[in-house]
C-alpha positions in Angstrom: 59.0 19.3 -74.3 59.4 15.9 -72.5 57.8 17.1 -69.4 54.6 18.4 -72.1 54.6 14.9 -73.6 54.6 12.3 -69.9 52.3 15.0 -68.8 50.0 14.2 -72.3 50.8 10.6 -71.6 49.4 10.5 -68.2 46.5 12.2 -69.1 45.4 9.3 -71.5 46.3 6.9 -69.4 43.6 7.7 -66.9 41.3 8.9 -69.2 41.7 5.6 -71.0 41.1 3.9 -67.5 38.3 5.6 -65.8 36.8 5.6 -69.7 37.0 1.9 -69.1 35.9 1.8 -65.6 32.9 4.2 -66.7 32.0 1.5 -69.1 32.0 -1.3 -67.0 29.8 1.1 -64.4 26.9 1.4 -67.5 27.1 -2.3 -67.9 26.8 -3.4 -64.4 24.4 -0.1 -63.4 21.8 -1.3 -66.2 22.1 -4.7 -65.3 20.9 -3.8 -61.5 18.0 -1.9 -63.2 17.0 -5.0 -65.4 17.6 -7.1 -62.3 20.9 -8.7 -63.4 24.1 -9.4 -62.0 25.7 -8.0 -64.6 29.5 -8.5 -65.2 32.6 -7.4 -63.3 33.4 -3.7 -63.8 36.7 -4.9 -65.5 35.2 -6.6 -68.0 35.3 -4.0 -70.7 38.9 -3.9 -70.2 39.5 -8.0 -70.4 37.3 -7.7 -73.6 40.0 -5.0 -75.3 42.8 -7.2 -74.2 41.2 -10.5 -75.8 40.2 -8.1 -79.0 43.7 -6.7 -79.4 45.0 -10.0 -78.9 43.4 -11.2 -82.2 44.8 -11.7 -85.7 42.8 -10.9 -88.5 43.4 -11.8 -92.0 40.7 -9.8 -93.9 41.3 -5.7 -94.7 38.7 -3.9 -96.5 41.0 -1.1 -97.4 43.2 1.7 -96.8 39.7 4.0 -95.5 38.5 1.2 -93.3 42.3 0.6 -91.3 42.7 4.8 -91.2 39.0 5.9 -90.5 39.7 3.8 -86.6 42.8 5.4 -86.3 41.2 9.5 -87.5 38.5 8.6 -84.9 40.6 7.8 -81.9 43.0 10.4 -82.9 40.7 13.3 -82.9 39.0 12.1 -79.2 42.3 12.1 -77.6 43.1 15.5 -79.8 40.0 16.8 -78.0 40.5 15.5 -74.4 43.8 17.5 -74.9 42.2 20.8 -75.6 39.7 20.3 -72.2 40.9 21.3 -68.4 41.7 18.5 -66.4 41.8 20.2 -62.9 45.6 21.8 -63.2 47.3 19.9 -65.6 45.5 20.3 -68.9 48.3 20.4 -72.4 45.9 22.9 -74.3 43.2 24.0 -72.2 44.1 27.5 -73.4 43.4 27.2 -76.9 40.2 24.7 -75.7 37.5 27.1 -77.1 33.7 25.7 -76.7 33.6 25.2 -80.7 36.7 23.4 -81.3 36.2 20.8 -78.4 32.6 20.6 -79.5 33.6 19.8 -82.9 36.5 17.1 -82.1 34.3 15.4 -80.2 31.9 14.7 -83.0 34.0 14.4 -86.3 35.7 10.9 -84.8 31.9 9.5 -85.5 32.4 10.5 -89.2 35.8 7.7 -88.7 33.8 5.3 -88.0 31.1 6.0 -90.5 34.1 6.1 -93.6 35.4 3.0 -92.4 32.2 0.8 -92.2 30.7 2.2 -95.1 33.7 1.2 -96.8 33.3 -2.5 -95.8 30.4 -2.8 -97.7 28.3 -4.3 -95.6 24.6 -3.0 -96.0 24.0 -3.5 -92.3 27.3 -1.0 -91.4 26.2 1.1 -94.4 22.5 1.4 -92.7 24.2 2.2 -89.2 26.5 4.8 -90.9 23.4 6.8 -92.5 21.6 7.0 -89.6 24.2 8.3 -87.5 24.6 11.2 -89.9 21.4 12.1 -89.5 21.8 11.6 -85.5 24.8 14.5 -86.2 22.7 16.5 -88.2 19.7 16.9 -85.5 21.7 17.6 -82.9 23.8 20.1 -84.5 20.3 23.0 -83.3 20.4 22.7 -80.0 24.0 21.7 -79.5 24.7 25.3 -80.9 22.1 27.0 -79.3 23.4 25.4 -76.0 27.1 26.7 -77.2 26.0 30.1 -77.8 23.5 30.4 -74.9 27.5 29.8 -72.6 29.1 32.0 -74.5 26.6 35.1 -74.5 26.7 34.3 -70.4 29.9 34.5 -69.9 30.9 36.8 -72.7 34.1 34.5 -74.2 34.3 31.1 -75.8 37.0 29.7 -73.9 36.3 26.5 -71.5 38.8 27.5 -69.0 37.9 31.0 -68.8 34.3 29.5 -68.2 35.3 27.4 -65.4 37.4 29.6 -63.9 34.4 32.4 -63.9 32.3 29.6 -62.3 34.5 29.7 -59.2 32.6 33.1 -58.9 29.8 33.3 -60.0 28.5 29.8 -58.9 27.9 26.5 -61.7 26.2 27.6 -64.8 23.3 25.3 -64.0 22.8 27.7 -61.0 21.7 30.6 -63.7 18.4 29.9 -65.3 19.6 30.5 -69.4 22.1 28.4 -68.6 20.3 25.4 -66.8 18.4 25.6 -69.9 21.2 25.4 -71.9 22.6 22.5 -69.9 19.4 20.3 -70.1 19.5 20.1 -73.2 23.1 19.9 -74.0 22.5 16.7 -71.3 19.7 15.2 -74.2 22.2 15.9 -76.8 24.7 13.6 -74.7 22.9 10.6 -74.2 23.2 10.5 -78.6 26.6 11.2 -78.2 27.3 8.6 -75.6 24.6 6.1 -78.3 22.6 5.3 -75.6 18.8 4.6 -75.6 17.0 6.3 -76.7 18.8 7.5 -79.4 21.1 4.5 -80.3 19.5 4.4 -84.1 22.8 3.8 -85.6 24.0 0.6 -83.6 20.2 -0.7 -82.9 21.4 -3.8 -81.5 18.8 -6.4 -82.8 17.8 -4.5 -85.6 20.6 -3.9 -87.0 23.2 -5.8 -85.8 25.1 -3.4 -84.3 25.4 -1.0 -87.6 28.5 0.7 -88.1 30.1 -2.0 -85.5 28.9 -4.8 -87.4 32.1 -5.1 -89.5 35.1 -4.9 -86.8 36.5 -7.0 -84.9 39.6 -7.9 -84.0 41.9 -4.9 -83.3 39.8 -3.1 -85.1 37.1 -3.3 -82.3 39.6 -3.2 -79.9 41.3 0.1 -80.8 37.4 1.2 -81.2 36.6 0.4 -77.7 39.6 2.0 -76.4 38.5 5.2 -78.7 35.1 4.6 -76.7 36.5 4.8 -73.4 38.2 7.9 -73.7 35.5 9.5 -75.4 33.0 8.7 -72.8 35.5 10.3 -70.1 36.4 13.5 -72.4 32.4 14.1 -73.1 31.5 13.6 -69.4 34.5 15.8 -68.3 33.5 18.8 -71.1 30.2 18.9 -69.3 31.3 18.7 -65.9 33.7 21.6 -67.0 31.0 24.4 -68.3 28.3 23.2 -66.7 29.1 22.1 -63.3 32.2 24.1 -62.0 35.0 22.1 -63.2 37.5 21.6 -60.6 39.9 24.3 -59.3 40.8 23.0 -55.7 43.9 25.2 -54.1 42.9 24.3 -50.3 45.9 22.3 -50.3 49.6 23.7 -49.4 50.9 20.7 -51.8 50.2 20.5 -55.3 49.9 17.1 -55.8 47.2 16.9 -53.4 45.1 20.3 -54.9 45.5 17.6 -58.1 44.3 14.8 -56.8 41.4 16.4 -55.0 40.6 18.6 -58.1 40.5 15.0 -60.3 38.0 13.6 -57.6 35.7 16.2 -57.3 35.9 16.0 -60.8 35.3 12.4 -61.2 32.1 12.4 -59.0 30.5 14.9 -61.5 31.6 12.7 -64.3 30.0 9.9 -62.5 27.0 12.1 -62.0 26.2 12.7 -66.0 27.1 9.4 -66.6 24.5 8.1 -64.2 21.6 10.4 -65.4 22.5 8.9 -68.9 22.2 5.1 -67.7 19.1 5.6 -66.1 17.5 7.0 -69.1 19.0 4.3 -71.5 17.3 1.8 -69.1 14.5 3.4 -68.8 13.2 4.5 -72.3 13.2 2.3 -75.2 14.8 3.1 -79.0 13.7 6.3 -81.1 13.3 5.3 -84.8 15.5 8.1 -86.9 12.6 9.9 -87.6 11.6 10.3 -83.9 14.5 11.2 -82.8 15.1 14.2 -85.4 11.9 15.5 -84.3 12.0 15.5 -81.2 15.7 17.0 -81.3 14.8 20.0 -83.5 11.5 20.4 -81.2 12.2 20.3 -77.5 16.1 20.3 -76.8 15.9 23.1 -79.6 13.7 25.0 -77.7 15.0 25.0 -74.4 18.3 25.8 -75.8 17.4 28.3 -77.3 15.1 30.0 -74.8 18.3 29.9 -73.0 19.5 31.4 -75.4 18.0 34.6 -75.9 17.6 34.8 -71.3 21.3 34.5 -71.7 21.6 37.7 -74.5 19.5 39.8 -72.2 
């Protein structure tokens, strides 16, 4: 049991780090595209420090101190149930349903606690990123299935341990498909441009964010950071190959190489998602549904069906 928990502890450790580290890459990344310096890639993490750091004297309520804690709760829950290389806590029970669904449901945290601040601005933000949810819900199942009739099993392991193989799903046509537009789905789950409708930063003023500050933002960003590694590492995982290196006599070093081949594919979605976000400017809510239940919906499920055959 102690050995279970230092190995859980680890595990959020650097996922909380890199999460931090992949943070200050978008900032500084989209910065060089706009033709900015940009800040220091550490920066996120001084920011958490200063926002921990404060004292705040207003509460809004029991909902708005618990819905922070339910959303980082269920993000490190769900990094849990994903392989990490070797040393995963519950990559056998990780099935491609339950990690999907952990990784969303801390968004409906948030959404409870700013709504129950009462400001109209967070209440705005909170609505449309329930409708963000609901569109993406299509293809992101239609992705999910189009895996799971490939490889015959809902289990993430299972999936990346058949990709050691058969080759990375996005080397099999239903499931390129399937992997495209799981990748659109992302960049909504990651809130970058352009589907960041809920934080709209100069529209909105920041939406459900508009509220915290304090620890409360600090514990968010934190909740951020690991949520940005655990979502890149689920992709890398059933779409890319994951990371099962045994070239090594040591295991220590099969580890460390399976967490850097496994970091450069992280890196790899992450960078496809910045240069979008730079690239393309903000959906309004209604754009962005339609365009999720039109084009990501019917690659995924064109993948699909190639998948069932």
């Amino acid at each position: 049991m102690l050995e279970t928990v230092l190995k859980a502890f680890l595990i959020l450790l650097y996922a909380t780090f890199v999460g931090f580290m992949f943070m200050g890459i978008i900032r500084i990344v989209t910065a060089r595209i706009h033709r900015r310096v940009g800040p220091p890639i550490y920066q996120p993490i001084l920011d958490t420090i200063k926002l921990l750091s404060k004292k705040s004297n207003i509460t809004h309520g029991l909902i708005y101190d618990f819905g922070i804690i339910y959303a980082l709760g269920a993000t490190i829950l769900a990094l849990m149930f994903i392989p990490l290389g070797s040393i995963s806590i519950l990559r056998a029970y990780g099935d491609l349903i339950l990690i999907t669904f952990l990784l969303e449901i801390p968004m409906l945290g948030i959404m409870f606690a700013a709504m129950s601040s009462g400001n109209p601005w967070a209440g705005l933000g909170a609505q449309r990123a329930l409708l963000t949810l609901l569109a993406i819900q299509v293809p992101l199942g239609f992705a999910i299935v189009a895996l799971a009739e490939f490889y015959g099993t809902f289990s993430t392991y299972q999936i990346v341990m058949a990709q050691q193989s058969m080759g990375w799903s996005i080397t099999h046509l239903p499931l390129l498909l399937a992997a495209i537009a799981y990748d659109i789905v992302l960049q909504a789950m990651f809130g970058k441009e352009p589907f960041d409708i809920m934080i709209a930063p100069g529209e909105i003023s920041l939406g459900p964010m508009v509220e915290f500050g304090g620890k409360h933002m600090g514990i968010l960003q934190i909740q951020h950071a690991i949520a940005l590694f655990a979502e890149t590492l689920f992709f890398s995982n059933i779409f890319l190959g994951g990371a099962v290196i045994t070239a090594f006599a040591s295991p220590i070093l099969n580890t460390i190489a399976s967490l850097a081949v496994l970091l450069i594919k992280q890196i790899a979605v992450l960078m496809i998602a910045i240069f979008i976000g730079a690239i393309f400017p903000r959906f309004t809510i209604d754009q962005a549904a339609r365009f999720y239940w039109k084009w990501p919906t019917i690659i995924a499920a064109a993948g699909a069906v190639l998948a069932a055959l």
